[in-house]
MIKE-658189 format. One line per 3 residues: number of its first residue (from 1); their letters; for each residue x, y, z of N, C-alpha, C. Coordinates in pm, 1 decimal. Example, Ala and Ser with C-alpha at 12.3 -4.5 7.8 and 13.67 -1.06 7.14 Angstrom:
# residues 2
1	as	1319.0/-569.0/780.0/1230.0/-450.0/780.0/1320.0/-330.0/780.0  1285.0/-225.0/708.0/1367.0/-106.0/714.0/1290.0/3.0/787.0 .
END
This chain:
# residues 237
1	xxx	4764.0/190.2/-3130.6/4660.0/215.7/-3031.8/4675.2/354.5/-2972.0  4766.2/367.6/-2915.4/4817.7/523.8/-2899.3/4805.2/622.3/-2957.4  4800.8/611.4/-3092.4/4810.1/721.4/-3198.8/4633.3/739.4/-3232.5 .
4	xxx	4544.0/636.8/-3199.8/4434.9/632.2/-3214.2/4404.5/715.6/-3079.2  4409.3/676.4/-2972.6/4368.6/716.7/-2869.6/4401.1/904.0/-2894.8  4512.3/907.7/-2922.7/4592.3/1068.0/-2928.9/4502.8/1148.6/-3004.5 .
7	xxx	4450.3/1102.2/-3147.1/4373.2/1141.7/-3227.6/4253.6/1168.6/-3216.9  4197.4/1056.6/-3151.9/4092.9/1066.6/-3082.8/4053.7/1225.2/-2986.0  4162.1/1187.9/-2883.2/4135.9/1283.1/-2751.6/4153.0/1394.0/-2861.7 .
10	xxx	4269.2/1454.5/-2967.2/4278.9/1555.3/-2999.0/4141.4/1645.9/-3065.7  4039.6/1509.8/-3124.7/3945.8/1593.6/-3171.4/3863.5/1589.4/-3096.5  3832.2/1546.0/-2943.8/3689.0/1550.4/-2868.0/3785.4/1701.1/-2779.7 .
13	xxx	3913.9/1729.5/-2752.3/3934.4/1847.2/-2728.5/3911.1/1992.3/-2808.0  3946.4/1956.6/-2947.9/3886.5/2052.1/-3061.8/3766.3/2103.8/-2984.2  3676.5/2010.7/-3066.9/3504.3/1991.1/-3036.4/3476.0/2060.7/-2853.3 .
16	xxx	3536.7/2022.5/-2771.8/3525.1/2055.4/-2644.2/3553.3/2203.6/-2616.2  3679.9/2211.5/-2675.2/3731.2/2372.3/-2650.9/3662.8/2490.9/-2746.8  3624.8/2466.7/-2843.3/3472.0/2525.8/-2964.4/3386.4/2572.8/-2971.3 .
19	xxx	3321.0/2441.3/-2827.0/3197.5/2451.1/-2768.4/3191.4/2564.7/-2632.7  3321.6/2501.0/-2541.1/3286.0/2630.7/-2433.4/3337.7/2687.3/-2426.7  3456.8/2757.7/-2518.5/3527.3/2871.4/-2540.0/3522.9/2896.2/-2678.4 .
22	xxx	3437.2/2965.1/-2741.2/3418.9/2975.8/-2887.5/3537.1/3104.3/-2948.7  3610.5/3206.0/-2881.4/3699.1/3194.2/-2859.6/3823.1/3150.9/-2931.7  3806.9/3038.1/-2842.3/3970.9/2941.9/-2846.5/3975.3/2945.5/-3034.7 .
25	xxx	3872.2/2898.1/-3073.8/3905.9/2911.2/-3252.9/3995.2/3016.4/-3318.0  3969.2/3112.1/-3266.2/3995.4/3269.6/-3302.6/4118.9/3274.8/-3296.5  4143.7/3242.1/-3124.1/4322.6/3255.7/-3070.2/4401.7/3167.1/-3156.7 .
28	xxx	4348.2/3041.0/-3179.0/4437.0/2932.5/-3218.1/4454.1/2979.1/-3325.0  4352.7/2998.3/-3445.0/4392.3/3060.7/-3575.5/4516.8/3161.2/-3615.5  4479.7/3282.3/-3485.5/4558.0/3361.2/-3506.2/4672.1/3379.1/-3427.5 .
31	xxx	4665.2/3316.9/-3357.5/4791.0/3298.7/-3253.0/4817.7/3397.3/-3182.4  4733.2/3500.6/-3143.4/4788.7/3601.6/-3081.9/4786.3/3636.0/-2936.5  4873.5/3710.1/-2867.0/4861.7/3730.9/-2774.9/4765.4/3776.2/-2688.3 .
34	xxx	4757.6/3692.7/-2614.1/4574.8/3770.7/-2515.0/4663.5/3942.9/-2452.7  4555.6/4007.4/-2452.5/4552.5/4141.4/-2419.6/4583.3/4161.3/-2269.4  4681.1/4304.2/-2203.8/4721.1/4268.2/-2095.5/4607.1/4315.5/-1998.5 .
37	xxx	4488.2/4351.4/-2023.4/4357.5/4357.4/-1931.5/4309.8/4227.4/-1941.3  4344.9/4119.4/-1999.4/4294.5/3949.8/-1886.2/4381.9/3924.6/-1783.5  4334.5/3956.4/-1691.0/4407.8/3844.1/-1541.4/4472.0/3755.7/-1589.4 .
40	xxx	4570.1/3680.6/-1457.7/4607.6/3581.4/-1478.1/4513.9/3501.1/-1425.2  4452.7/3504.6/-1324.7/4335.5/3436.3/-1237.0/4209.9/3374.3/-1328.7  4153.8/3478.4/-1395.2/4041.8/3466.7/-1478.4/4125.7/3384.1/-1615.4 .
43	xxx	4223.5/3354.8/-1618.9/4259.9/3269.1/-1773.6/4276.6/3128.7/-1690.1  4339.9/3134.6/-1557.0/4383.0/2998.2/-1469.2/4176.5/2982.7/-1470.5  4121.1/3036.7/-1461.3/3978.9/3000.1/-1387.5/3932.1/2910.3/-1549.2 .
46	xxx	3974.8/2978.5/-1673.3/3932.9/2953.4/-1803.1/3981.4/2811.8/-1831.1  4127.0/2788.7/-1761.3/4195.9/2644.7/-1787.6/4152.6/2512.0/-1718.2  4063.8/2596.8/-1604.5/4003.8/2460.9/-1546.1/3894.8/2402.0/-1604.2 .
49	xxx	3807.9/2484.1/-1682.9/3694.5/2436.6/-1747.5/3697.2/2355.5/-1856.1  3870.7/2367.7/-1899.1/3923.7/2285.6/-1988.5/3973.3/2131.9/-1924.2  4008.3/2188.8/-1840.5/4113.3/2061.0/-1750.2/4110.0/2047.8/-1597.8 .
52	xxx	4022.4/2032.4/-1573.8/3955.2/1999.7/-1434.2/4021.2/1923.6/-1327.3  4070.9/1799.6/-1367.2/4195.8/1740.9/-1313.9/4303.3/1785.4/-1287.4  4372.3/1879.5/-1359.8/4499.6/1916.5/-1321.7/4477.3/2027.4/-1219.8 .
55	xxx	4574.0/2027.9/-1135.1/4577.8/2107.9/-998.3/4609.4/2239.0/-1082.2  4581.3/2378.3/-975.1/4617.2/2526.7/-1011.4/4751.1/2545.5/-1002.5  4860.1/2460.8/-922.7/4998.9/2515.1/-969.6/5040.0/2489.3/-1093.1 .
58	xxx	4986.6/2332.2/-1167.9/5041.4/2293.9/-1307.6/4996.8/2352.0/-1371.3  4872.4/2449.8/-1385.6/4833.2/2493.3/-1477.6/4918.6/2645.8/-1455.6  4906.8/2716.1/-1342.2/4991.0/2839.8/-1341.2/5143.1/2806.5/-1401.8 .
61	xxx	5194.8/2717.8/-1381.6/5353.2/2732.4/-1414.0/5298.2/2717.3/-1583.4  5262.1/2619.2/-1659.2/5231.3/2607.3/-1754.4/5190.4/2726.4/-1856.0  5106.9/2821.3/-1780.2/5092.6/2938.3/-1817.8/5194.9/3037.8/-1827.2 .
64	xxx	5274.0/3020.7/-1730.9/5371.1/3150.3/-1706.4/5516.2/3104.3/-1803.5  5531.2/2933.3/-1838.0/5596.4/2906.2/-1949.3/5579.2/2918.4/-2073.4  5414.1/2923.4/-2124.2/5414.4/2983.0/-2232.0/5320.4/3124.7/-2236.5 .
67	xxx	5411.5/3189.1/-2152.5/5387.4/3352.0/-2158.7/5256.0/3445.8/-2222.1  5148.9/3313.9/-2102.6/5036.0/3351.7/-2112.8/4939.0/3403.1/-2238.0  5022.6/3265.5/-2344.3/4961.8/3262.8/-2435.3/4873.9/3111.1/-2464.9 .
70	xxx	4728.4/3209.9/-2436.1/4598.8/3069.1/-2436.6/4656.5/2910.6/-2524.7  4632.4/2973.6/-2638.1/4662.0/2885.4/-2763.2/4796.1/2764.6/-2711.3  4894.8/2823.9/-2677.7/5030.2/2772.9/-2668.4/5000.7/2666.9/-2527.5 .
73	xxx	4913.3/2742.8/-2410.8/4882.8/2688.4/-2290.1/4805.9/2548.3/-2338.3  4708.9/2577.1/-2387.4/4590.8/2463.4/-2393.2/4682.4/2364.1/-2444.1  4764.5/2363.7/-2603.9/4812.2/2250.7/-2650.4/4924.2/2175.0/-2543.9 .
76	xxx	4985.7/2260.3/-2485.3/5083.9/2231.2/-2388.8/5031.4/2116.5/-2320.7  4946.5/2164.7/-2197.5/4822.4/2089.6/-2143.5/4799.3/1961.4/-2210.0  4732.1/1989.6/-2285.7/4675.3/1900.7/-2374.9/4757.4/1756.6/-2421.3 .
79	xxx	4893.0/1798.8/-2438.6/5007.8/1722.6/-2475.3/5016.9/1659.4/-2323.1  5027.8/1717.4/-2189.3/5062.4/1648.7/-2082.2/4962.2/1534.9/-2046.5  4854.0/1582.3/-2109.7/4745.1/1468.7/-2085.0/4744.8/1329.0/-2135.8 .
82	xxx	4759.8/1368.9/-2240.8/4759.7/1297.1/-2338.4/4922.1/1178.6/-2294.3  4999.8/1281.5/-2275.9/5154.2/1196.3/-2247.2/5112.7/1114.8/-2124.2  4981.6/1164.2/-1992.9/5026.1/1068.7/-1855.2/4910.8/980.9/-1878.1 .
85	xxx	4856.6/1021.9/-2005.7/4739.5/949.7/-1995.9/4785.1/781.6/-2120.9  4872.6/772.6/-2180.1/4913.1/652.1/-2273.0/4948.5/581.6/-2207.4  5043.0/571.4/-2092.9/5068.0/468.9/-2050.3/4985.1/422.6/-1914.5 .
88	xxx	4888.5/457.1/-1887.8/4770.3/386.2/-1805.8/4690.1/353.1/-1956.3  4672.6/389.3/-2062.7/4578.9/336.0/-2120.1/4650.3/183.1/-2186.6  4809.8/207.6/-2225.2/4843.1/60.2/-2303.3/4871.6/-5.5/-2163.4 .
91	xxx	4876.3/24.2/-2045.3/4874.3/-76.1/-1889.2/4746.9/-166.5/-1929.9  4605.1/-88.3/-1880.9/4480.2/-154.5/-1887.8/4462.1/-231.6/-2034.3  4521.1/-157.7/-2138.1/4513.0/-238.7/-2263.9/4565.8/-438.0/-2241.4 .
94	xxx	4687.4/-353.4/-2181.2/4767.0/-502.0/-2201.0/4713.5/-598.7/-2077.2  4671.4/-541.2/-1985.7/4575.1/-611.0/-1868.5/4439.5/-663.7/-1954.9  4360.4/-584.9/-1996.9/4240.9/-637.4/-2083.8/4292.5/-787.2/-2148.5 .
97	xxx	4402.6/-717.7/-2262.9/4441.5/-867.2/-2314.5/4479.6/-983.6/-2229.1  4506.0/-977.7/-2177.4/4571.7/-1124.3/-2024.6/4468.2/-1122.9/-2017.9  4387.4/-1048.5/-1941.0/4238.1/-1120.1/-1897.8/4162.2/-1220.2/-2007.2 .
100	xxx	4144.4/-1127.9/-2136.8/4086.1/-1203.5/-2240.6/4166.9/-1336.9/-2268.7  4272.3/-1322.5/-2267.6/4412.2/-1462.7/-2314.4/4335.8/-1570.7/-2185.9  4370.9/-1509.5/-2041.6/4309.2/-1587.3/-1937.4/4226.9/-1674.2/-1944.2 .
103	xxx	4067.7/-1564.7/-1982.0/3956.5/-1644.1/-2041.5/3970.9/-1735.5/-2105.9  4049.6/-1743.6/-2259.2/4060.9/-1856.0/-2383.9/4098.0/-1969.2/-2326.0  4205.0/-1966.0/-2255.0/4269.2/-2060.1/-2198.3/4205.6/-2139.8/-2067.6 .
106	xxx	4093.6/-2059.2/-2029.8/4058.6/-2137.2/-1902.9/3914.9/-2191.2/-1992.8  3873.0/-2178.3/-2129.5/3728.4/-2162.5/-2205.4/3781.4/-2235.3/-2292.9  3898.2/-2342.3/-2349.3/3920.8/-2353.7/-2465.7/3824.5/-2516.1/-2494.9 .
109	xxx	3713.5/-2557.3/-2373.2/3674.2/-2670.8/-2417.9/3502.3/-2595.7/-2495.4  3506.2/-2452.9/-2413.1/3351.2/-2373.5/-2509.8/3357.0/-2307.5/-2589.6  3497.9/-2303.0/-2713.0/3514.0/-2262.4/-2815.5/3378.7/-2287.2/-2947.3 .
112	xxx	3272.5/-2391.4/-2885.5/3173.4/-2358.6/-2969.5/3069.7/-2326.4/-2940.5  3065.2/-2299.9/-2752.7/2969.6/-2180.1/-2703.6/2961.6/-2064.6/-2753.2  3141.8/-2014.8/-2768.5/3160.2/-1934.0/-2808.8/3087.2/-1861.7/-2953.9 .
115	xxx	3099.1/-1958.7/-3050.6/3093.6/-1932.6/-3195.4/2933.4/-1941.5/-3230.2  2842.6/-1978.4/-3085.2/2718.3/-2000.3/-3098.0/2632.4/-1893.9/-3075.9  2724.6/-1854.5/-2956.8/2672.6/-1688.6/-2938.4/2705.7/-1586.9/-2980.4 .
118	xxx	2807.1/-1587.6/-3058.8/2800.9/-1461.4/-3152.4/2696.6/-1481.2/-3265.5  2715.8/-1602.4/-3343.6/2583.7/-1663.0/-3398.1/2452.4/-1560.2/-3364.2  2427.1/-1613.3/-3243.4/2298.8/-1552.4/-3192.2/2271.3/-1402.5/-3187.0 .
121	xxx	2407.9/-1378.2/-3162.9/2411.1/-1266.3/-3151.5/2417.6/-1202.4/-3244.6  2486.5/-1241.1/-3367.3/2462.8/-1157.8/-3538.3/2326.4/-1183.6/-3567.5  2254.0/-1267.2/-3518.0/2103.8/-1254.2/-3566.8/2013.7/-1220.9/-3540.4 .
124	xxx	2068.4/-1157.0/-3378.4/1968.1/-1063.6/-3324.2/1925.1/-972.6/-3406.1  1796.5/-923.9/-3417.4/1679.2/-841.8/-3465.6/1655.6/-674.6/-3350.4  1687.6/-708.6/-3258.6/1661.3/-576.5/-3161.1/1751.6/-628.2/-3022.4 .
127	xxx	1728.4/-526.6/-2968.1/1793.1/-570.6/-2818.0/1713.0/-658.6/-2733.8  1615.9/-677.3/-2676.0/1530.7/-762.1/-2658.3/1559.7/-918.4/-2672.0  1544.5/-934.1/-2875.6/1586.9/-1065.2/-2894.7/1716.9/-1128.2/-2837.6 .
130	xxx	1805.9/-991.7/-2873.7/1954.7/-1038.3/-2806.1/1930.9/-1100.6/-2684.1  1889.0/-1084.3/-2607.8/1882.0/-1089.1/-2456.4/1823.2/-1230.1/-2440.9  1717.8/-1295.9/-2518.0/1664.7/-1330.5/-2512.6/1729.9/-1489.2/-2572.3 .
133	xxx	1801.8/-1446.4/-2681.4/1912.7/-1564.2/-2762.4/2001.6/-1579.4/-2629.0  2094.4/-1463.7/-2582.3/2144.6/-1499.3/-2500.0/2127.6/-1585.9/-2370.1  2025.8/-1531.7/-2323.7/1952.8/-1611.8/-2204.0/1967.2/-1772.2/-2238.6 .
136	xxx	1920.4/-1791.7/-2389.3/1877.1/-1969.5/-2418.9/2015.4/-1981.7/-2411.4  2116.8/-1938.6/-2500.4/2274.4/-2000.1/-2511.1/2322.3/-2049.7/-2397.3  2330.9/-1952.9/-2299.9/2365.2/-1983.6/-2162.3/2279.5/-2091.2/-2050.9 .
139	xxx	2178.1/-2079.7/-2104.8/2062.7/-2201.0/-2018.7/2120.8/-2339.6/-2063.6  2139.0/-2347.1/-2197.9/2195.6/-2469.6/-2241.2/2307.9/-2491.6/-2225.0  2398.9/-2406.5/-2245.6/2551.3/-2409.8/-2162.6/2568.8/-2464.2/-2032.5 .
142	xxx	2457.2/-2390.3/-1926.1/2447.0/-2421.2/-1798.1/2393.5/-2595.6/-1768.6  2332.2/-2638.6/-1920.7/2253.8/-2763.5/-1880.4/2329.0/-2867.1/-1902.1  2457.8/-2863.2/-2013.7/2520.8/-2908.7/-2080.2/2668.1/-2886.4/-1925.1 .
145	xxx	2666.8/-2817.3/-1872.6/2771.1/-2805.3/-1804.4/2733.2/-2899.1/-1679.2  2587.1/-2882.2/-1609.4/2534.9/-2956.0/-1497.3/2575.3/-3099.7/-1535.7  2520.7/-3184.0/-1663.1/2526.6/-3283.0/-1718.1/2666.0/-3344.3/-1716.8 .
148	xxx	2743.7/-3256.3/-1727.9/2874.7/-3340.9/-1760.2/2919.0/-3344.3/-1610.5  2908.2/-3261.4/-1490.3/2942.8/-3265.0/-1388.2/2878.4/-3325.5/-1330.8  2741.9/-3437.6/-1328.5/2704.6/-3518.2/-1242.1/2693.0/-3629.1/-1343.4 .
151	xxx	2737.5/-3644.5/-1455.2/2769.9/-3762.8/-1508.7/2867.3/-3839.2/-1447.2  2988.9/-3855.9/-1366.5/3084.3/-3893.5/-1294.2/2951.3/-3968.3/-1174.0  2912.8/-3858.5/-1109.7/2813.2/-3893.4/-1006.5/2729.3/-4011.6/-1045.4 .
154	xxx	2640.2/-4003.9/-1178.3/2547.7/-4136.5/-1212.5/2651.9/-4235.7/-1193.4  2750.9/-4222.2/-1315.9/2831.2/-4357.7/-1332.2/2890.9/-4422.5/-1188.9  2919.9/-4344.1/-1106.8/2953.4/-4399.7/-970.4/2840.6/-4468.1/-890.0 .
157	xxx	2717.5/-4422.1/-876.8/2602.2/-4447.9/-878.1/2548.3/-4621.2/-909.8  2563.7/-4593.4/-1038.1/2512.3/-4713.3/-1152.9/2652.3/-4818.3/-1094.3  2776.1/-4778.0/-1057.7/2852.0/-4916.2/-996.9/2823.3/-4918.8/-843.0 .
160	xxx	2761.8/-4848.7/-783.9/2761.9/-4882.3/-659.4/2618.0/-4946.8/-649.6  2525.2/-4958.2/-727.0/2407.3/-5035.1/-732.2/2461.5/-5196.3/-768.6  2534.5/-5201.3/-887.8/2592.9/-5314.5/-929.1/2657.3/-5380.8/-775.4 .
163	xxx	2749.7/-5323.4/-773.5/2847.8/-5386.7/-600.8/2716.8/-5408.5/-496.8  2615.3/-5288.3/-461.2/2530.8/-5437.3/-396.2/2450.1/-5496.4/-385.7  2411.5/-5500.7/-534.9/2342.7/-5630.1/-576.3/2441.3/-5739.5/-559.2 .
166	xxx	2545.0/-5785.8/-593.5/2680.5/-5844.0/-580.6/2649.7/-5878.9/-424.3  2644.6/-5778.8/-343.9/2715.5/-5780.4/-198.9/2562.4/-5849.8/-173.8  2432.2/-5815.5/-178.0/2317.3/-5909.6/-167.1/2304.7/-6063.8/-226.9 .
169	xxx	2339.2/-6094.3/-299.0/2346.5/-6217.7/-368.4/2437.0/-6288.4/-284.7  2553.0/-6229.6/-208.8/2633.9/-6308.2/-150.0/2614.7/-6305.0/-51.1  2505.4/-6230.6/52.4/2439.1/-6244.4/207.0/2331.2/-6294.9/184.2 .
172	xxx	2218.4/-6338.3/46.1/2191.6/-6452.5/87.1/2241.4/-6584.2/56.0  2332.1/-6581.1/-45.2/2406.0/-6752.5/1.6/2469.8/-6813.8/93.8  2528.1/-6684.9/190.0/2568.9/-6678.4/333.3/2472.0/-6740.7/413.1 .
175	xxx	2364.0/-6644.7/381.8/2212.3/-6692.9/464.9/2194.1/-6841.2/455.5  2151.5/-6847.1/332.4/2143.7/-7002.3/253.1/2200.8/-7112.5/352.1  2396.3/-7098.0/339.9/2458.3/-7133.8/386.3/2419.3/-7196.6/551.9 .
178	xxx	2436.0/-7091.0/583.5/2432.8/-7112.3/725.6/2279.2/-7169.4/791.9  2184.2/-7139.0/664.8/2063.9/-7205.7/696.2/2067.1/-7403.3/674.8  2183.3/-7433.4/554.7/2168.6/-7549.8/529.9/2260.2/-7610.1/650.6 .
181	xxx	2410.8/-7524.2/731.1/2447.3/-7561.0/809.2/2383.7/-7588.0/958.5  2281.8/-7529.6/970.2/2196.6/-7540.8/1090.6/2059.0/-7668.6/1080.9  2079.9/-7707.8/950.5/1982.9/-7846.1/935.8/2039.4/-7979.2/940.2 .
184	xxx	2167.3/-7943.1/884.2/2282.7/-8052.3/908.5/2312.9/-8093.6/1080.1  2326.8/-7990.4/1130.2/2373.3/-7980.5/1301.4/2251.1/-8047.9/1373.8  2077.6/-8009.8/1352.9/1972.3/-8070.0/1409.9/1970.1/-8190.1/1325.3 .
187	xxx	2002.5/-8262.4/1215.3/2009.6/-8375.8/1227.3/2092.3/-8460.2/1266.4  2217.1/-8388.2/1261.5/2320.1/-8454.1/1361.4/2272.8/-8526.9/1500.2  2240.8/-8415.1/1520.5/2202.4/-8412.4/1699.4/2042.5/-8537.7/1718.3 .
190	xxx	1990.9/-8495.3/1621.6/1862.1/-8610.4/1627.9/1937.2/-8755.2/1602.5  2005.0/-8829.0/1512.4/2098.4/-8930.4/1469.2/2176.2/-8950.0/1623.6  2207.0/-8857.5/1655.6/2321.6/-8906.3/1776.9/2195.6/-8924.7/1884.8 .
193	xxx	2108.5/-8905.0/1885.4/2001.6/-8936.1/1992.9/1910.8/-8997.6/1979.0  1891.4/-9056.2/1814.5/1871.0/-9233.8/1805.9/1971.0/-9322.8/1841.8  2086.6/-9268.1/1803.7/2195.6/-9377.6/1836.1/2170.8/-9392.8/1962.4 .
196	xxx	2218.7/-9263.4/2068.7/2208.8/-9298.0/2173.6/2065.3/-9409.9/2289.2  1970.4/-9367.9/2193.1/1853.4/-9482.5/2228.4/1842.3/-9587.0/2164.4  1931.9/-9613.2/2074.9/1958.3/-9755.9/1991.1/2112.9/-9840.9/2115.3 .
199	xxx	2177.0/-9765.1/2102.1/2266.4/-9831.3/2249.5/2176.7/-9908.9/2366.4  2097.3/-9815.0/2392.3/2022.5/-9826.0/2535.4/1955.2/-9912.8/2547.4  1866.5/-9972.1/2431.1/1806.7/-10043.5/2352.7/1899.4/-10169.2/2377.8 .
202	xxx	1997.6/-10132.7/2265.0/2102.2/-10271.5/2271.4/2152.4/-10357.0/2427.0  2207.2/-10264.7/2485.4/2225.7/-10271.3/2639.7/2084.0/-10371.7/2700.6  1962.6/-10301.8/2701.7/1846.2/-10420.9/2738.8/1850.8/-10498.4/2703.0 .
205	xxx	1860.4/-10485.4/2580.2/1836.3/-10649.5/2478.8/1918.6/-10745.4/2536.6  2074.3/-10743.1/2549.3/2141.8/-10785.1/2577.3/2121.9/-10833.4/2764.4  2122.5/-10757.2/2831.2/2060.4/-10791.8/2956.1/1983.0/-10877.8/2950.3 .
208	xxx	1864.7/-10838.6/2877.9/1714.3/-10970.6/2900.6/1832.8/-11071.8/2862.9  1850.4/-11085.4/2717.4/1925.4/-11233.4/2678.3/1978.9/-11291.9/2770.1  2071.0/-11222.2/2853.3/2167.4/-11322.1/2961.5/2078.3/-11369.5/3026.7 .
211	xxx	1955.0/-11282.1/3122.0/1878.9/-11324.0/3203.1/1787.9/-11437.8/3125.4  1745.2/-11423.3/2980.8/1652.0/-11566.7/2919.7/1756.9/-11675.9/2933.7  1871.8/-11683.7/2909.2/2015.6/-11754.1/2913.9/2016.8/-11862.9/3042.1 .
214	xxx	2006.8/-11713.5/3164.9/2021.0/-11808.4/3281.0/1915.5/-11884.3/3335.7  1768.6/-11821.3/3313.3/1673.3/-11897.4/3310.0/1675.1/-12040.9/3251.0  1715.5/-12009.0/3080.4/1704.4/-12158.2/2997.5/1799.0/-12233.6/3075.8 .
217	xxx	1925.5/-12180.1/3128.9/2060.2/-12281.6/3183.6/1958.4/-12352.7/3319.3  1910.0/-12232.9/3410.3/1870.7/-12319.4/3530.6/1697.1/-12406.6/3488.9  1654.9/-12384.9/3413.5/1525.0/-12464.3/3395.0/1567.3/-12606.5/3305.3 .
220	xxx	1706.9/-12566.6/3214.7/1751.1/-12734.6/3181.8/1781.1/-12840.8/3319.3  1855.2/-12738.0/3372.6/1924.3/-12835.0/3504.9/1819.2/-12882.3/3554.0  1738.4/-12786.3/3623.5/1646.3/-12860.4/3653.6/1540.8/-13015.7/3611.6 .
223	xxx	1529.6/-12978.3/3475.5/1458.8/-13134.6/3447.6/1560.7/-13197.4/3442.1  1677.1/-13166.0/3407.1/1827.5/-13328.7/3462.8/1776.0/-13329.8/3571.5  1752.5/-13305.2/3675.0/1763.9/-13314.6/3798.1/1585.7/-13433.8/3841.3 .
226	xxx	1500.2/-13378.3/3828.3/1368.6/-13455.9/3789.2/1377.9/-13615.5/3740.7  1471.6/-13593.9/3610.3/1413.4/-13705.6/3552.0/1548.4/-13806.2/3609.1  1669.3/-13776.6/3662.6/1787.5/-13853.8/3727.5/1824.7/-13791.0/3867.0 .
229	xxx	1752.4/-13847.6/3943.0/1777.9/-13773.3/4103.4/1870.6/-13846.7/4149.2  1931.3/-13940.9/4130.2/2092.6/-13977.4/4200.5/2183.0/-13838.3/4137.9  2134.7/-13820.6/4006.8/2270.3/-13681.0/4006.2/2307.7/-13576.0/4108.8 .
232	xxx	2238.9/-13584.0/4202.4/2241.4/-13485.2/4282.2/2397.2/-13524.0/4383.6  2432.7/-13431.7/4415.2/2587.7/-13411.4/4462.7/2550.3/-13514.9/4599.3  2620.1/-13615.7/4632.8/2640.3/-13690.0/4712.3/2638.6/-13622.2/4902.9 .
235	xxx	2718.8/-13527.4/4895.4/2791.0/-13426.3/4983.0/2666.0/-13313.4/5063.2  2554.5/-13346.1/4938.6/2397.4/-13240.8/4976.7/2406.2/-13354.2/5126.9  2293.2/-13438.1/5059.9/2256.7/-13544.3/5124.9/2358.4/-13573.1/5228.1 .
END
């Protein structure tokens, strides 16, 4: 990766230094010493247009180490860049990868989301369509994802309808219940209040009888008495 990156930067610096110092070809070819009518100022002013980032002391010492020779300066440079610049690039490299690893591992149940949208995506026709495949992949992803997350919800749902139908069936046999216990209790109470007027009843009955009793006892005596009047107690008379 490094050696790509190095290669890289080395030829967009080529190409860069070509373009706005046409120049630099000449020196580098020939390696020669710049002439002692260039400044040092006006070559430091030349190094920034190359290297914008680096401050004017690194570039002056840099210069005055390779004895203000362009050619020798730029690669110098060029090499420091390149050296502070690899290890922020394999940092973010190896950060990219964790992130991506991250992803797999937190994605490994849409491994065929995955393989659906590249799908879509190798068959895109223009940018447009892309956008457009993409949009559906993800709508269905999103529908397929809603679905499974309120599936828990129905099924809890669908048993809590069951439990109270359950819990209704058993408040009205409760009902039921307590309706057949409250017909039992008013006939109780009606039964105990024939009885009680069947007593009351009995009680008269029984009364008259003694009283027909003592009647029949004193209306016998009496005709003894009518038809044999010596029976009469001696002790009257």
């Amino acid at each position: 990766m490094a050696a790509l990156v190095c290669g890289k930067r080395s030829f967009d610096f080529e190409d860069e230094l070509e373009s706005y110092y046409p120049s630099y070809k000449k020196h580098r070819c020939s390696s020669s010493y710049l002439s002692p009518i260039t400044s040092k100022t006006s070559l430091i002013e030349k190094l920034k247009q190359f290297f914008p980032l680096i401050d004017t002391q690194t570039l002056d010492k840099t210069l005055v180490d390779c004895n203000f020779d362009l050619d020798l300066t730029i690669n110098t440079l060029r090499d420091l860049c390149l050296a502070s610049s690899n290890p922020v690039e394999e940092k973010q490299q190896l950060l990219g990868e964790q992130v991506i690893d991250d992803d797999l591992k937190l994605g490994e149940q849409d491994f065929k989301w995955v393989d659906l949208f590249v799908k879509e995506m190798t068959s895109a026709t223009c940018l447009d369509n892309a956008k457009t495949r993409a949009a559906r992949v993800l709508a269905a992803r999103d529908k397929e994802k809603s679905e499974s997350t309120y599936q828990p919800l129905t099924e809890q749902n669908v048993r809590l309808s069951q439990e109270n139908a359950v819990l209704k069936r058993l408040v009205v046999a409760q009902h039921e219940r307590i309706k057949g216990l409250e017909e039992t209790k008013n006939e109780m109470e009606k039964l105990s209040g024939m009885l009680t007027q069947c007593r009351e009843e009995l009680r008269l009955s029984q009364m008259n009888n003694y009283a027909l009793k003592v009647h029949i006892t004193q209306a016998q005596y009496g005709c003894s008495s009518m038809i044999n009047p010596t029976n009469f107690p001696p002790d009257v008379y």
